[in-house]
C-alpha positions in Angstrom: 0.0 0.0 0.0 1.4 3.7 -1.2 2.1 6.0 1.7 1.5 9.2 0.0 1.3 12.6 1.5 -1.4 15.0 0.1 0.2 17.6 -1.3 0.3 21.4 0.7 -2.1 22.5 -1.9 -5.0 19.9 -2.0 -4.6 20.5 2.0 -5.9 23.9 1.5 -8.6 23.2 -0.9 -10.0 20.7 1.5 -10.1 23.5 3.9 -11.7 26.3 1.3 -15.6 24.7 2.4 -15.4 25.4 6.0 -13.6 28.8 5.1 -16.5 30.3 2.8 -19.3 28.8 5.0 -17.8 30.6 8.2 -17.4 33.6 5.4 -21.4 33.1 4.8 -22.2 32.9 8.1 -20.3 36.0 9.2 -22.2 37.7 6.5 -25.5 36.5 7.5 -24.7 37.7 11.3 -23.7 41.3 10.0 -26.9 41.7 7.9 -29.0 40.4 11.1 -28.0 42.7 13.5 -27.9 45.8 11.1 -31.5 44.8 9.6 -34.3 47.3 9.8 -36.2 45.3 11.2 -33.7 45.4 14.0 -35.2 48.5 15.8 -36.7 48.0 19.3 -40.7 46.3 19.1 -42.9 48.8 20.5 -46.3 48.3 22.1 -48.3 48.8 19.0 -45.8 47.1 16.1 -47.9 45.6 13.1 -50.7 47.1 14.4 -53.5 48.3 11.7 -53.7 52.0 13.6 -53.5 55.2 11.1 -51.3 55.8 7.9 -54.0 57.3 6.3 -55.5 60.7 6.8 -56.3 64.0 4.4 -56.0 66.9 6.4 -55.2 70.6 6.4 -52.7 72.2 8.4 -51.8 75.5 10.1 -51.2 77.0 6.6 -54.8 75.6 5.4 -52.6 73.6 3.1 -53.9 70.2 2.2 -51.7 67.5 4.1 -51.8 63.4 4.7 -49.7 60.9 5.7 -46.9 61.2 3.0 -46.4 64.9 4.0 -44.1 63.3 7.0 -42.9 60.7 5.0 -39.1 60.7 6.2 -40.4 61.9 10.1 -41.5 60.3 13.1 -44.8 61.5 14.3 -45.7 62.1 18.0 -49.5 62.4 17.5 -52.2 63.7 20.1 -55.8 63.9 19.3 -58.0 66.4 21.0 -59.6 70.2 21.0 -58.6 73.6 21.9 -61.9 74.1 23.5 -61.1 71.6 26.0 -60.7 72.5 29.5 -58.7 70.2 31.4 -57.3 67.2 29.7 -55.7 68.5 26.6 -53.8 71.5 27.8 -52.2 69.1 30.3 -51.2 66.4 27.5 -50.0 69.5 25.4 -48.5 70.6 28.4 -46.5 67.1 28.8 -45.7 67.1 24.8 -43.9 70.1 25.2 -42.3 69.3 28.3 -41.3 66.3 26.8 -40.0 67.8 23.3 -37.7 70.3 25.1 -36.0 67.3 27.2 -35.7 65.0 23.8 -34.0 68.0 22.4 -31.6 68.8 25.2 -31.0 65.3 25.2 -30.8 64.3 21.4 -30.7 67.4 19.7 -29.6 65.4 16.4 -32.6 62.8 16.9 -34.9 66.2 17.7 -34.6 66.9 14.0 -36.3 63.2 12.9 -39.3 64.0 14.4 -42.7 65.8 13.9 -45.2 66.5 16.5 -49.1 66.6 15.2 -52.2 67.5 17.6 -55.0 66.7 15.4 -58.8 68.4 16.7 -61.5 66.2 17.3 -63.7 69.5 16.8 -63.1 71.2 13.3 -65.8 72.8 13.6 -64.2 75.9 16.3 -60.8 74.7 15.7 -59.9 76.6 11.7 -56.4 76.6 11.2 -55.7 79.9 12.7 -57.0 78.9 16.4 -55.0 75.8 16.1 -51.6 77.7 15.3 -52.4 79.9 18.2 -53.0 77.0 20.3 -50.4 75.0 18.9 -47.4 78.0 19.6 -48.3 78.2 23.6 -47.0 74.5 24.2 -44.4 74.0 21.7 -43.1 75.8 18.5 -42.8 72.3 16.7 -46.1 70.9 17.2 -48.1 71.4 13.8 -52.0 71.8 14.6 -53.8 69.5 11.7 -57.7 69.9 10.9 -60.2 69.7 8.4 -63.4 69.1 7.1 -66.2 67.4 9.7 -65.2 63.9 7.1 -61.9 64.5 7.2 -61.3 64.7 10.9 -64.1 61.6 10.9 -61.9 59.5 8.4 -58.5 60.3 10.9 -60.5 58.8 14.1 -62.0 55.9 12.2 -58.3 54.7 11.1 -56.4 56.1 14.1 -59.2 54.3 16.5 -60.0 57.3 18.5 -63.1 58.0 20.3 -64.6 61.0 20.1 -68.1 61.7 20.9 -69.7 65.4 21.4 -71.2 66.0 24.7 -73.8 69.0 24.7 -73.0 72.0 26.4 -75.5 75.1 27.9 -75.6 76.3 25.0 -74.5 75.4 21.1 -71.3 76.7 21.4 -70.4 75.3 25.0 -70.7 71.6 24.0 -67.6 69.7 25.1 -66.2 66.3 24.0 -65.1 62.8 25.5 -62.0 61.2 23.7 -59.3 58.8 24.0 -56.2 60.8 25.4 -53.4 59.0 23.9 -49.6 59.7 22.6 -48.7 57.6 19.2 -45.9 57.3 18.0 -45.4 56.8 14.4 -42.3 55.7 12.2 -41.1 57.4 9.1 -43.7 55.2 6.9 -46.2 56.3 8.6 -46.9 52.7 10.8 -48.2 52.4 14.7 -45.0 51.8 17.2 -45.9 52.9 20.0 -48.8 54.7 22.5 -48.8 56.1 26.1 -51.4 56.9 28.1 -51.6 60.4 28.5 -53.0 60.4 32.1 -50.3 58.6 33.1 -47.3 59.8 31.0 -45.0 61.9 32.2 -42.6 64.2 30.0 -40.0 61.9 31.5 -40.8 59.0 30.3 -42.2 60.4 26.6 -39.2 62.1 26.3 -37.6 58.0 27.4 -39.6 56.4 24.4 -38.5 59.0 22.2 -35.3 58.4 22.5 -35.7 54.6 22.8 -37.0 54.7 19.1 -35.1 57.7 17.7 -31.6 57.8 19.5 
């Protein structure tokens, strides 16, 4: 029987298998962990909550979802009319804006604060700028037609029903009281409950999706 020695060369190429597949695998580890899909699940992830919505803003300009394509949205719904819950929440979005941006001034510039009316019909545009300004200069006041603003709570699952006042222009409204945050496409991540949130721990999930 012929002792022969392999030969240096068909020693490497015996080796060249293992060598690529340890090559593939380190591949397949890099494009795993920098993924888009990598980003931290929030509480509302693949959830069928907004995207769509045809509003006006500030400006009276005609605006939907793919006007903040590119942006994060931190969205409130409510009224200006309201006389207790909102200008709190509004209150704790611009508390909670000011810290973000101390914080993560870079990240700051990613996102787009909405407060969308539940009550077009007192809150035009100009009120809502007006409103808007007193918590925060970056929050963008969106409203519209009584459809329009009926078509946002259907697909953002809001509640909103009109409670009569003393007289017709003194009626007041019950509605969820909620933060959502949105990601650049437009697709639920996140919500807080605005009793309970502080500008603390917005600011917190802010910068746990955007930082």
């Amino acid at each position: 029987m012929n002792n022969v020695q392999p030969s240096e060369g068909r020693k490497r190429s015996a080796y060249l298998p293992l060598i690529l597949l340890a090559l593939a695998l380190g591949a397949a580890a890099l494009l795993w962990f920098t993924r888009p899909g990598s980003a931290p699940e929030g509480n509302l992830s693949n959830a069928a909550i907004g995207q769509q919505f045809d509003l006006v803003d500030e400006e009276n300009r005609p605006v939907s979802n793919a006007s903040f394509d590119g942006k994060w949205r931190l969205m409130y719904f409510g009224y200006t009319y309201c006389p207790d819950v909102c200008p709190m929440d509004l209150a704790t979005m611009g508390a909670a804006l000011r810290l973000f941006d101390e914080q993560q001034p870079e990240a700051a510039q990613k996102l787009q604060p909405l407060f969308v009316t539940v009550d077009p019909e007192r809150d035009t545009p100009e009120v809502m700028a007006e409103y808007t300004a007193s918590f925060h200069p970056d929050i963008v006041g969106l409203t519209g037609s009584r459809a329009q603003i009926d078509a946002a709570l259907k697909n953002f699952r809001i509640y909103a029903a009109k409670v009569p006042g003393e007289t017709d222009d003194s009626y007041t409204y019950d509605h969820s009281a909620l933060f959502y945050l949105m990601d650049p496409n437009g697709r639920a991540v996140e919500f807080l409950a605005s009793q309970t949130a502080t500008p603390e721990q917005l600011a917190a999930t802010l910068e746990r999706f955007l930082g």
